[in-house]
Every structure is written in C-alpha cells, then in structure tokens.
C-alpha positions in Angstrom: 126.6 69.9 112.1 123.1 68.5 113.0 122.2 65.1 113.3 120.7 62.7 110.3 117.5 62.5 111.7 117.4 66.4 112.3 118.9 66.5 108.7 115.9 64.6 107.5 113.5 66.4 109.4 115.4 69.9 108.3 114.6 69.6 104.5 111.1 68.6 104.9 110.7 72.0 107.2 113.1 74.2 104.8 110.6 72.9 101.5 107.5 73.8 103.6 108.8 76.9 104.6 109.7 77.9 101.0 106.2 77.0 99.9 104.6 79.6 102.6 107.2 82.2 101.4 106.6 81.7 98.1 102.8 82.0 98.7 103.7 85.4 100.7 105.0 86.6 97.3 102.3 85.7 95.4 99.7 87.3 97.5 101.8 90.8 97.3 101.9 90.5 94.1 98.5 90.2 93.2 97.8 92.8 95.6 100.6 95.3 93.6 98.3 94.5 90.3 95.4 95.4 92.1 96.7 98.7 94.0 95.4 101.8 93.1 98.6 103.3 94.4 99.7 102.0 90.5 97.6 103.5 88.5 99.6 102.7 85.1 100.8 99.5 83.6 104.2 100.8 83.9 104.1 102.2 87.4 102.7 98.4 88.4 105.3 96.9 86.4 108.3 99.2 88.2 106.1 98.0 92.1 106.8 94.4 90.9 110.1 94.4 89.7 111.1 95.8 92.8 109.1 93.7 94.8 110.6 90.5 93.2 114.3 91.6 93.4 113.7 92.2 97.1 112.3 89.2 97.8 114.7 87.3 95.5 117.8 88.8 98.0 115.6 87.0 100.5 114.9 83.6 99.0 118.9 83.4 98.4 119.5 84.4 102.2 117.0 82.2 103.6 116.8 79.0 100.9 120.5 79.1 99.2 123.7 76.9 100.1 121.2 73.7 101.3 123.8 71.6 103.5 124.1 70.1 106.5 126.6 72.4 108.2 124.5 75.2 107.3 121.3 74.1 108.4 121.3 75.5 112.3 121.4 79.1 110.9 118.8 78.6 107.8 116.7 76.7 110.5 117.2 80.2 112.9 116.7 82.8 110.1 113.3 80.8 108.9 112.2 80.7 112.2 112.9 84.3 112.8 110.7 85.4 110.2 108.1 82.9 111.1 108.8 80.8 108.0 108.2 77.7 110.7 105.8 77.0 113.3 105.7 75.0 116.2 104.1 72.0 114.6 107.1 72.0 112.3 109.5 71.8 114.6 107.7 68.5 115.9 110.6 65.4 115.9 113.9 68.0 115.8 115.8 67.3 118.4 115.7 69.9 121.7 119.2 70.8 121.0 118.3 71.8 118.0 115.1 73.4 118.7 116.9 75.5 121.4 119.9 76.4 119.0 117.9 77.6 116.5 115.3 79.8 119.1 115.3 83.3 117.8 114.3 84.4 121.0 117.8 82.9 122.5 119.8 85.2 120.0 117.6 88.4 120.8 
C-alpha cells in the first residue's frame, strides 16, 4: 500500500489522467463523425458504438476499483499508456515512481 502523501498525490494524477483520456475519446469521435470511411448515418453510428464499448473496457481497466491497495498498478497501467507525464509524477515518492516505471516491467 502506498503512502498518504503518495495517496494524495495519486488521485489528483488518476483525475488528470482521466481528463486526457476522456479528451482522447472525444477527439476520435469527432473524427468517426467526420470519416468518409462512414459514409451513412448508420455505418457512423455502428464506428461509434464500437469505439465507445472499447474504450469503456478501458476506462474500467484503467479508472475502476479507486483504493489505496490498488493504486501502484493503476499508477503503472496509466503510465504505460502515457496517461501521465513526468510533471505529474512531481512530489510521488521514488519508491513509487520506480515501482510504477513501465519500463522496469518490460
């Protein structure tokens, strides 16, 4: 379990992160509305319903089950997919920071 001040540090990161995924989704969406790959209302409907139900399986793996004993591997898997920067990770402890290094679990 990580410490209260990482804890602290961890849901400010984990909110932040969310917001940039969130705006991931948004931008392929309005890009599905826009493809000409979809030329019907109902092909661009069937891009975005699949589009939302994947990213949906990835919101719940990367976002769900907020707690404290979990926080280590949502820190990892956000900073795997480059949910978090370096800036972010300013004030976590190096413990932490090292634990939660993608590039240590290659």
């Amino acid at each position: 379990m990580i410490s209260e001040s990482d804890w602290k540090k961890f849901k400010k990161i984990k909110e932040e992160a969310l917001e940039r995924f969130c705006g991931t989704i948004l931008n392929d969406v309005s890009e599905g509305l826009e493809s000409r790959d979809n030329p019907t209302n109902h092909g661009k409907y069937l891009y975005l319903y699949k589009l939302i139900e994947n990213y949906d399986k990835q919101i719940v793996l990367l976002f769900n089950d907020h707690s404290r004993s979990k926080a280590t591997i949502q820190l990892m898997m956000l900073r795997h997919e480059g949910l978090v920067n370096e800036a972010d990770l300013k004030g976590l402890s190096n413990e932490l920071k090292e634990r939660t290094n993608p590039r240590n679990h290659a």
